[in-house]
N, C-alpha and C positions, 0 to 999 in steps of 0.2 A: 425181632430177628433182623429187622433190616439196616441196623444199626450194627451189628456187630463184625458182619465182615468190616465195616468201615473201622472198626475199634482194634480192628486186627495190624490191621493195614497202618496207623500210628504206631501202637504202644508193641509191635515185633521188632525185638533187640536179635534175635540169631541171625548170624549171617553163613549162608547156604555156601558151602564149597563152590569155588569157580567164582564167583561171582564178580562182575567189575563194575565201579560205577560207571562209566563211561561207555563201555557194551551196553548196558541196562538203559543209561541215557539216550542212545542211539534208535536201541529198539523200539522203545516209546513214543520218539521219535515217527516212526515208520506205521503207526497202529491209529486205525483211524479213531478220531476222541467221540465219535457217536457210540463207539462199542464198550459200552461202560465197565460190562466183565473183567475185559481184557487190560482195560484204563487202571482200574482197582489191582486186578493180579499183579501189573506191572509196574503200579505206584508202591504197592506192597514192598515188594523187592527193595525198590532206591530209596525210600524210608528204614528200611531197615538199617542201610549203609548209614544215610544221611536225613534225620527227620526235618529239617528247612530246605529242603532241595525244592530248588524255585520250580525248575520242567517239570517236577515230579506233579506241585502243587498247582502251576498252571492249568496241567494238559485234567487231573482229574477234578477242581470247579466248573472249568470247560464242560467236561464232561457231563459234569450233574445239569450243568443250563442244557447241555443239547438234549439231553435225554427227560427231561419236565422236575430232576430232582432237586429243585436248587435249597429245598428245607433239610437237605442234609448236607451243606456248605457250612452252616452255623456250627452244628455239632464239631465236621472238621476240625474249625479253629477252636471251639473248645478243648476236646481233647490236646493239642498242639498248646494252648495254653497253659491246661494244668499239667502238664507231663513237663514243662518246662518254665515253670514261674516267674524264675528271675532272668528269661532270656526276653531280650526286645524283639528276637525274629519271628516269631508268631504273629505279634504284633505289625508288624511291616508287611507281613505277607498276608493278613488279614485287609490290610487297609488296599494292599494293590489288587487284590483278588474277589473280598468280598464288598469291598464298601464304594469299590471306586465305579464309578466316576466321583467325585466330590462334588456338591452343587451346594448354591445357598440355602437351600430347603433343605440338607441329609450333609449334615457334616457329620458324619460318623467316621467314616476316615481320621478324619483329623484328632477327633479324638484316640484312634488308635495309635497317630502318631505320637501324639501328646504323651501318652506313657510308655512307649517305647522309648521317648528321651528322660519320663521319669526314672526309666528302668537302666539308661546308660544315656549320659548328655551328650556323649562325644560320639553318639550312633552317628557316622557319616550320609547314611543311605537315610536314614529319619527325617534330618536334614533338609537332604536334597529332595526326598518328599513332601514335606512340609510345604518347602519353598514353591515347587512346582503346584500344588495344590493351591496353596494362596494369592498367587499367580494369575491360575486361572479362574479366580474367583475375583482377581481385583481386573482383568480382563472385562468381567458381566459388568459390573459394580464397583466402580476405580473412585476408593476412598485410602486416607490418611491410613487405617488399622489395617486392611488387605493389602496396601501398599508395602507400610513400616513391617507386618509377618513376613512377607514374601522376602523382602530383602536380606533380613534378619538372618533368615534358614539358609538362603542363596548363600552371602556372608560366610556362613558357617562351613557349608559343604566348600567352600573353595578355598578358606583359609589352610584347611583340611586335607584337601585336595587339589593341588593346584593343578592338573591334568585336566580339572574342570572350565579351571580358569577361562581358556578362549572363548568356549560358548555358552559360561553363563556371564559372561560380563555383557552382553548385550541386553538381557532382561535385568542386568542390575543399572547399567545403565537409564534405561525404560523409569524405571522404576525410581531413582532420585535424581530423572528430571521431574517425576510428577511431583515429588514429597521438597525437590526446589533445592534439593543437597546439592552444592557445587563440589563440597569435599571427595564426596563419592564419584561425581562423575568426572574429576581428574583422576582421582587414580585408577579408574577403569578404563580410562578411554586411550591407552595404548592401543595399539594395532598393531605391534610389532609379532612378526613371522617366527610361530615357533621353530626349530629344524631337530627333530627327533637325532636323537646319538646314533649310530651305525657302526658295524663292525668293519675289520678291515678292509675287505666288498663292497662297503659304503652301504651297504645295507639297510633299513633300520630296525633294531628288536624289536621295536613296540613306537607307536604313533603315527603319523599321516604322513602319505608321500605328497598329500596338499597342499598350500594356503587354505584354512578354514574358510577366511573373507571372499576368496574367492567364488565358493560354493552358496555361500548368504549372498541373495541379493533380495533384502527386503526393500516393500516400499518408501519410497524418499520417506515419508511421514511418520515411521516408527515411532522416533523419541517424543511426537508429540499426540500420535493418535495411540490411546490408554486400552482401545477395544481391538489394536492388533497383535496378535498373537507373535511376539516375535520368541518366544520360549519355543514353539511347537517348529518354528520354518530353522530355529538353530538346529532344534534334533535332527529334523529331516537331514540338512546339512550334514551332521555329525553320523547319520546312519551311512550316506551316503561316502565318506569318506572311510570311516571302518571297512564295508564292504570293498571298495574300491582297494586300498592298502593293504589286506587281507589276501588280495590275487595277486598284487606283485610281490608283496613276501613271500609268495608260496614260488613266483616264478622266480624268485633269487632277482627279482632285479634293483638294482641301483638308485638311490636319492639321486635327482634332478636339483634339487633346490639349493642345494650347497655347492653347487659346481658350477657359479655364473661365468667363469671364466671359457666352459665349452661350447661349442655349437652343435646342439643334439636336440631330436624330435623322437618321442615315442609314442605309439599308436598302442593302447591297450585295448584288445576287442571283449566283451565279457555280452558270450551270447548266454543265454536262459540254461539252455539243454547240451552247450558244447563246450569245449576245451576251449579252458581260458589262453589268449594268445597277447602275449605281448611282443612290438617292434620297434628296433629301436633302432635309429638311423643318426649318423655322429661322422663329421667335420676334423679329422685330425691332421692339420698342417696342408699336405696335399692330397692326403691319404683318405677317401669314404669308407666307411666302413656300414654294414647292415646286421644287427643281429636280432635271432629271432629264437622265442623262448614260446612253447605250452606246457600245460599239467595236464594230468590226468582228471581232474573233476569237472566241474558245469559252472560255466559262470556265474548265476543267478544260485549257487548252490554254496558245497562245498569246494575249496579250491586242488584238492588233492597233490599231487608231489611233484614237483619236475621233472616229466621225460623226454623232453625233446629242447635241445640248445644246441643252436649252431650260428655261424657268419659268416661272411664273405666281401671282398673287397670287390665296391662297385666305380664307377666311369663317373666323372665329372658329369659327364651329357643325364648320366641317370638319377644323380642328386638333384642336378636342376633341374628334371623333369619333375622333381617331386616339389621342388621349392615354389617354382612356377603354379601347381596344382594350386600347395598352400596358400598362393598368392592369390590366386582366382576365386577362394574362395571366403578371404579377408580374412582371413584364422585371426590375424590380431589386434582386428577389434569384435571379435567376434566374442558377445556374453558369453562367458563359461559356461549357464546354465539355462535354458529355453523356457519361455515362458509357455511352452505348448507343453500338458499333460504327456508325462509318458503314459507306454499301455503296460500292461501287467506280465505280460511276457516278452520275446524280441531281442533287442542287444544292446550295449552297451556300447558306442563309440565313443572314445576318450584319446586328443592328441593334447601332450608337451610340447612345448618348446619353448629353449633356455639360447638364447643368442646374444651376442653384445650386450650381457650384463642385465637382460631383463630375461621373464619368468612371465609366459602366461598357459595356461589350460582352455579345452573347450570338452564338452562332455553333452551327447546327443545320446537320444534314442532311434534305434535303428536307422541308421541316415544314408542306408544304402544307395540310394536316388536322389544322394544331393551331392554339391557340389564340394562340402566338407566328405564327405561318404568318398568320393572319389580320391583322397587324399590315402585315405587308411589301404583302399585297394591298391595303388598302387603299391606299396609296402608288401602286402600282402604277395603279390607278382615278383618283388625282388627277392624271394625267401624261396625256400623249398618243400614249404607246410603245400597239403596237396587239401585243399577245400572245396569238398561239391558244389557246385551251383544253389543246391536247395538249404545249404550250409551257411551262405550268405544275405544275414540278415539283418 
């Protein structure tokens, strides 16, 4: 018996009047994964729509680990196999779910990958799993075979994909200076600044309002120490810039990076629990201008919609009260990113600034009580956003 709701929950093909994935994805969402009932009723649902639904399969192995089930994880991917034989997604979601971590003692993973590319060679995501697995296996253990695998799959997912390109060229990099390929490491070792396309707004549909580089800042000694992880500090980078470009798209605001010709600073604040706020302060001939954009969602969350945009022309005296601040507080030379841990909830401080043909960023965790902190408030004061006291954080 205790197997068969789980049997249910795969191989149910009817789909329930009303139903959306994305309603059903949200919910799931919201439901805590210790309550296995409710994990299962509601995994049930979004299997039905879609039987490889990642959140679906996430949120219920989750599940089974919190709850002491984890011997009917195995079955899971069973059933998800046989109901689908010649699919590699089983497979892929077996090796992230069930097999992973990867270590040198329990390559099981990888062999899931391994026929997942039996099953389609050109699986992107196989790939780019593979690679990352082999990775951090030539991380422990930095030999010729873990090297040449890693590179191999990297290689593949980016030939593929070249959206990957920026941040895995650094572990391909890594990786033939050990194996002593110079071929490889000239044509990786560009640097050059992607600028995501943008609509008439200068907007962009899709990629970073970043520098990647900017956000990396690994140790000087990557390319030569084999036991630093520079795979894992690219993700972080690459999370942190999704999240970041994710809030200004939602507040409609503008690429910076393509416009060296302006004088403009924007202060994006992305607190944990409040409305995301962006400020943007711009240099036009003799004219300042201030403008200020929030959404309705939580910075640390989701970013919700644009309701509130507005701006107003500010006084020479009140631009340079700002530039002055900037200045007091070395914005630039100021590292983008702080070697001091963030905390887990808090804010986000994030200033631009594009002037006389250069581009730099700084991004702090709650820096209310610094001297960059001071920057973002004044901004804050030239706007009409009405912020509590206990709001700033």
């Amino acid at each position: 018996m205790r197997y068969l709701l789980l049997l249910f929950l795969i191989t149910i093909i009817s789909r329930a009047p009303g139903q959306d994935l994305r309603a059903l994805e949200k919910d799931l969402q919201q439901t805590t994964l210790s309550d296995l009932k409710a994990i299962r009723r509601k995994t049930a649902a979004i299997y039905s729509l879609d039987p490889f639904n990642e959140m679906a399969t996430f949120a219920l192995t989750t599940s089974y680990k919190l709850t002491k089930n984890e011997d009917s994880i195995p079955r899971l991917f069973q059933i998800l196999k046989s109901n689908n034989p010649r699919s590699p997604l089983p497979y892929l979601l077996s090796a992230k779910y069930q097999c992973a971590p990867i270590s040198v003692s329990d390559s099981s993973g990888l062999q899931e990958l391994k026929t997942a590319l039996t099953l389609d060679s050109n699986c992107i995501e196989a790939h780019y799993l593979a690679g990352i697995s082999y990775y951090h296996l030539f991380n422990r253990m930095s030999t010729n075979y873990y090297a040449a695998s890693s590179r191999f799959h990297l290689e593949k997912a980016v030939r593929a994909d070249t959206s990957r390109r920026i941040m895995l060229r650094y572990p391909i990099l890594q990786l033939s200076g050990f194996l002593q390929d110079q071929s490889f490491v000239t044509v990786f070792e560009d640097q050059a600044v992607i600028i995501p396309p943008t609509d008439s707004l200068n907007i962009p549909k899709k990629g970073w309002y970043f520098p990647f580089d900017k956000f990396l800042q690994p140790d000087t000694a990557w390319m030569a120490d084999y036991s630093y992880d520079i795979l894992s500090a690219a993700d972080d980078a690459a999370f942190s810039l999704n999240w970041y470009s994710d809030q200004l798209r939602a507040l409609k605001e503008p690429l910076l990076l393509n416009r060296p010709y302006k004088t403009v600073y924007r202060f994006t604040w992305l607190r944990s629990f409040h409305k995301p706020v962006a400020i943007r302060i711009e240099k036009k001939g003799d004219t300042c201008v201030v403008t200020w954009k929030q959404s309705s969602g939580a910075g640390g969350y989701e970013p919700g919609q644009l309701t509130v945009s507005g701006s107003a022309i500010i006084s020479e005296e009140q631009w340079n009260g700002f530039v002055a601040l900037l200045q007091a507080s070395h914005f630039w030379n100021m590292p983008t990113i702080s070697k001091t841990p963030s905390g887990f909830d808090g804010a986000r401080w994030i200033i631009e600034g594009m002037e006389d043909h250069r581009y730099h960023v700084v991004d702090r965790w709650s820096a209310r009580d610094t001297d960059f902190g001071k920057c973002g408030q004044y901004l804050i004061r030239l706007t009409t956003l009405k912020i509590k006291d206990r709001e700033l954080y």
